[in-house]
N, C-alpha and C positions, 0 to 999 in steps of 0.2 A: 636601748641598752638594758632598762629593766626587762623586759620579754628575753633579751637573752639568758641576764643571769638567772633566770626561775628553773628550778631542776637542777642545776651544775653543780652544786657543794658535795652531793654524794660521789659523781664520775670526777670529780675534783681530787679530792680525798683520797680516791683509792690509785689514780694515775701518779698523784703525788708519792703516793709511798712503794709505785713501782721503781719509781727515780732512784727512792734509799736502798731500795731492796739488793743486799748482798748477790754477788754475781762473778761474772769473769769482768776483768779487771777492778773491780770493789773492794775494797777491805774494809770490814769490821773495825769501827776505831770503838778500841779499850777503853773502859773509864780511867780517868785518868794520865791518859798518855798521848802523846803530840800524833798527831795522823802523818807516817813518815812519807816521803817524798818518793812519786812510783815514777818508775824509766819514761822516755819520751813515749814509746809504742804507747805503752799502758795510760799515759796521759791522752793521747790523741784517739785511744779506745772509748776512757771514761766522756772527753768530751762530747764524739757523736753519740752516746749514748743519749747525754744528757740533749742535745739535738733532737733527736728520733723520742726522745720523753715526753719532751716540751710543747713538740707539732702536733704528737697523738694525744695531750690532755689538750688541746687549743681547740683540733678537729672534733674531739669528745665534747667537749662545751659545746662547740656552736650545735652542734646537731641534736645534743640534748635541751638547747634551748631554744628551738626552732618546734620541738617536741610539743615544746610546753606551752608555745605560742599556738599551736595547732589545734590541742586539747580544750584547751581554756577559755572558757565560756565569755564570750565578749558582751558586755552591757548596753555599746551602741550598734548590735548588730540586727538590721531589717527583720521586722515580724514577718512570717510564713507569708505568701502570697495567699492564701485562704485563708487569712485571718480576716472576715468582715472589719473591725476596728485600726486595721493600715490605710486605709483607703480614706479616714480624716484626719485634720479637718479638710470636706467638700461643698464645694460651692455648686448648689444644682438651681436651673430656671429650667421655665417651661415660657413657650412662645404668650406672648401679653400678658405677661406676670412680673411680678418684683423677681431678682435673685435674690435667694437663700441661704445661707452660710451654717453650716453644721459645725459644730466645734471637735463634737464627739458621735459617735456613733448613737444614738437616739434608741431607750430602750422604754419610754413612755409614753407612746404615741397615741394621740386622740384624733379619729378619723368622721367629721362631718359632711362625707360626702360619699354615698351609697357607692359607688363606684372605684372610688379609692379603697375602701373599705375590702372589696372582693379581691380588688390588685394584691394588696398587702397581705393576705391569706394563700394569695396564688403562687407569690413569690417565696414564703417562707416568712414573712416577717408580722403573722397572726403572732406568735410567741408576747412581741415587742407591744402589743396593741394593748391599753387599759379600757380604752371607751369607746364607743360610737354614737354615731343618733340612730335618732329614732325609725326613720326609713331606713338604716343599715342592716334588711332580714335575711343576708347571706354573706356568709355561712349563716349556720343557725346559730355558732358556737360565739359569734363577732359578741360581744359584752353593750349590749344596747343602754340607751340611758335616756333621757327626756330631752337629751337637747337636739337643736338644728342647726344645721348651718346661715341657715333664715334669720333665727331668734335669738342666738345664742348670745351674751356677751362675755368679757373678758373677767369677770368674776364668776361668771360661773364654771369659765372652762377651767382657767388658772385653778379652779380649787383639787380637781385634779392633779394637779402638780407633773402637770406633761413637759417633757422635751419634746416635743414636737409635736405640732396639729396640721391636720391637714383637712381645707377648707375650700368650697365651691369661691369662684374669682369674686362673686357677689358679697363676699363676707371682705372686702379691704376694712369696713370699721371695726373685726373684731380684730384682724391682724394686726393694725394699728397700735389697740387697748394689751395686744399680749407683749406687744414690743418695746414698752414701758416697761415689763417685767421681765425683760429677755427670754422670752420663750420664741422661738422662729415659727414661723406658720408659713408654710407653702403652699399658695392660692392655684385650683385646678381648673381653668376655662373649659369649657364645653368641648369634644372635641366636634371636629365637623367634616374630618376622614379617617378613614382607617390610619390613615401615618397619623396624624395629630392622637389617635388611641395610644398607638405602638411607642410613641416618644414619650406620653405618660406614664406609662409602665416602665420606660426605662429609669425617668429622674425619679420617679418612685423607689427604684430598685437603688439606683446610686445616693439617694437620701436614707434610705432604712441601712446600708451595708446587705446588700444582697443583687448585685450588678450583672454577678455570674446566671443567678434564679431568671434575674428579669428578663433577660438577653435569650434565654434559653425559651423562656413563654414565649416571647416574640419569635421566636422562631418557630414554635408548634404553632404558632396561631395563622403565620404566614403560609405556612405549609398544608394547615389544616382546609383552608378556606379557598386558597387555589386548587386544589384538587376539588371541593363542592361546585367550586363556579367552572373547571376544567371539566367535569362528569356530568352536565345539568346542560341536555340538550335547550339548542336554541331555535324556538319557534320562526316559521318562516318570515310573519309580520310581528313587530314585535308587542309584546301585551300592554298593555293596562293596567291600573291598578288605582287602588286610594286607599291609603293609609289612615286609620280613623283615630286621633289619638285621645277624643271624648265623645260623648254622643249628639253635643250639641254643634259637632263638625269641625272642630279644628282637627287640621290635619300639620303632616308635615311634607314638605316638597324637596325636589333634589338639592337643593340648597344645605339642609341638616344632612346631622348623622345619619340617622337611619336611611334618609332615602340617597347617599351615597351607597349602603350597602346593597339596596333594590337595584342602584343606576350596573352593580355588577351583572347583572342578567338582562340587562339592555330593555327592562320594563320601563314603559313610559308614564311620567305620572301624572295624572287629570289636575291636581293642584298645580303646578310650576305657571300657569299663568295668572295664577294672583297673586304670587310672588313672595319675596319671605321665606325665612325657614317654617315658622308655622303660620299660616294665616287662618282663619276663619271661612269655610265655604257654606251656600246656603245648599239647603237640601233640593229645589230645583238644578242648580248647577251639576250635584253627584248623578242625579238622574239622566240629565241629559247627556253628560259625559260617558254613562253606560259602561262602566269598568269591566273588564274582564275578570278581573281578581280584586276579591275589597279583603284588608289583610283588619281585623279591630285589635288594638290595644287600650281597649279599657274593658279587659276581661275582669281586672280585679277592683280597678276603685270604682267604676260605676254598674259592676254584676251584668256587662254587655256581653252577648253570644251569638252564635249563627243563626240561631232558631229568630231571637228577636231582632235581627238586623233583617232578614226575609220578611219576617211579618211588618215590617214598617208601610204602612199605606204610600202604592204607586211603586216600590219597588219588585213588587215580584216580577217588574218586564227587563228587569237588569240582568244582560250575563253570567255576570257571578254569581246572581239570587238562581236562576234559571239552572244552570251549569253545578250547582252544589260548589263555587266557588269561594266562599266565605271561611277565610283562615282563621283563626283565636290566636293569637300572638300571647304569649307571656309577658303583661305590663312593664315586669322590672326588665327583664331583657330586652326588651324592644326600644326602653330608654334608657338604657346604659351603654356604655363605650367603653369597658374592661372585659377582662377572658371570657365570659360568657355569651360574646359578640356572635361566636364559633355556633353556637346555638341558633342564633336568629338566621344567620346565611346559610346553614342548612334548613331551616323551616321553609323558607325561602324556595330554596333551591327545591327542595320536596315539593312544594306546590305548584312550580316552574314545568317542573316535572309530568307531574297529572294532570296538569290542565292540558298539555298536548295530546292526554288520548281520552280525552270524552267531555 
């Protein structure tokens, strides 16, 4: 009833005093003098008047208060569907992790895990970020800081004063220490395919409020790398390779990340029979194996290259040494599993490539 009556006392007012308003059958009552008695006609005129008054100030009300209900800004009505901050509080997990509970949309986030750190940039939600660690060197813009997700503990990150950290799964004791203080920490396992990437990026997106961002990267990225592995002829037998992820021969095999993204060009990897995501192989073993493509990722922390992976005694009868085969991988791409993946499957793919003609 109060929505109706809002707006009516003006259309009220003035129907009313259509009612007194002198007319055919009306009379003017004089001050002072008895209002005299008008003929039957003239009665049964003044009544439907007063009829036909009554329904059109009644019709006038409701419709002016229907006006008023329509105009009038409602205090319980749903924020915009683009409003980042509708969307908590949310409850996000990731596969072999604690779930997570957001209360609010999280606008001081400390990211100790390189990989996170690039997602939350890719998506839109750099703005939200105060901190990182110290291996977090992309963007350049990310706000680095001494800590790790290794070393860190719950007094140093708290001193930050984060609504949210986000942390490699290795850190459960510092998520622990922050959960004393109510801060939530969302633990990120390794992934070990491209889906287990693609699902990080999404509770990423749905923990910062940026769901629409993440969805949309996941899409360029599906898109992007099926066309690299779709365009990227395939050799008759299929290749070889070995992945070098230090110099003292640990590698990694189709079991890890990366070498699901090699398994996309149907290359075979010399490691898979010692088993393990990464094992350790002896330098007799790489020789003998005689890789067609040797891809090194330890361009940056151990200053490894093409030149010195040739000149290593006893390999110059290797394929890949012989062939000008020997790829330089970009260290941080080559072990991360955020947008920059797109990068390594065309390295990949490139190499795929030219090794079929010469």
């Amino acid at each position: 009833m109060a929505c109706f009556q809002a707006g009516t006392s003006q259309v009220a007012l003035r129907v009313a005093s259509m009612s007194a308003t002198p007319g055919a059958g009306v009379r003017r009552r004089l001050p002072g003098h008895a209002c005299p008695t008008a003929p039957a006609d003239r009665r049964e005129d003044m009544t439907g008047f007063r009829r036909l008054a009554a329904l059109l100030l009644a019709m006038l009300a409701l419709l002016a208060g229907v006006t008023a209900c329509a105009t009038r800004p409602r205090s319980d009505a749903p924020a915009p569907a683009d409003d980042p901050a509708a969307a908590f509080p949310v409850k996000v997990e990731l596969p072999g992790a604690p779930p997570v509970t957001l209360p609010q949309q999280p606008k001081r986030i400390i990211s100790l895990s390189p990989t996170a750190t690039e997602t939350l940039y890719a998506i839109g939600a750099g703005d939200q970020v105060i901190a990182v660690d110290q291996y977090s060197n992309f963007p350049a813009q990310a706000p680095r800081t001494a800590l790790t997700g290794f070393t860190a503990d719950a007094a140093a990150v708290g001193a930050h004063t984060p609504d949210l950290v986000i942390a490699p799964d290795n850190a459960a004791k510092l998520a622990e220490g922050l959960k004393v203080v109510s801060v939530p920490t969302l633990l990120t396992p390794s992934a070990a395919t491209l889906e287990d990437a693609y699902k990080q990026i999404e509770v990423l997106g749905q923990a910062t409020g940026h769901t629409k961002q993440a969805a949309q990267l996941v899409g360029r990225m599906r898109s992007q790398i099926d066309e690299i592995v779709r365009n990227t002829p395939r050799p008759p037998q299929p290749l070889s390779y070995f992945h070098e992820v230090s110099p003292d021969y640990y590698t990694a095999t189709s079991q890890s990340f990366v070498g699901s993204v090699y398994g996309l060009f149907g290359l075979h990897n010399i490691a898979d029979p010692a088993g393990g995501p990464f094992p350790q192989l002896s330098e007799e073993h790489v020789v003998q194996a005689n890789p067609n493509l040797i891809f090194v990722a330890d361009t940056k922390c151990c200053q490894v290259n093409a030149a010195a992976v040739a000149a290593r005694p006893g390999w110059h009868t290797l394929d890949a040494v012989q062939h000008g085969r020997i790829i330089e991988l970009d260290d941080d791409i080559a072990g991360r599993w955020g947008p920059r993946v797109v990068d390594l499957v065309r390295a990949i793919g490139d190499s795929v490539a030219k090794a079929q003609h010469g």
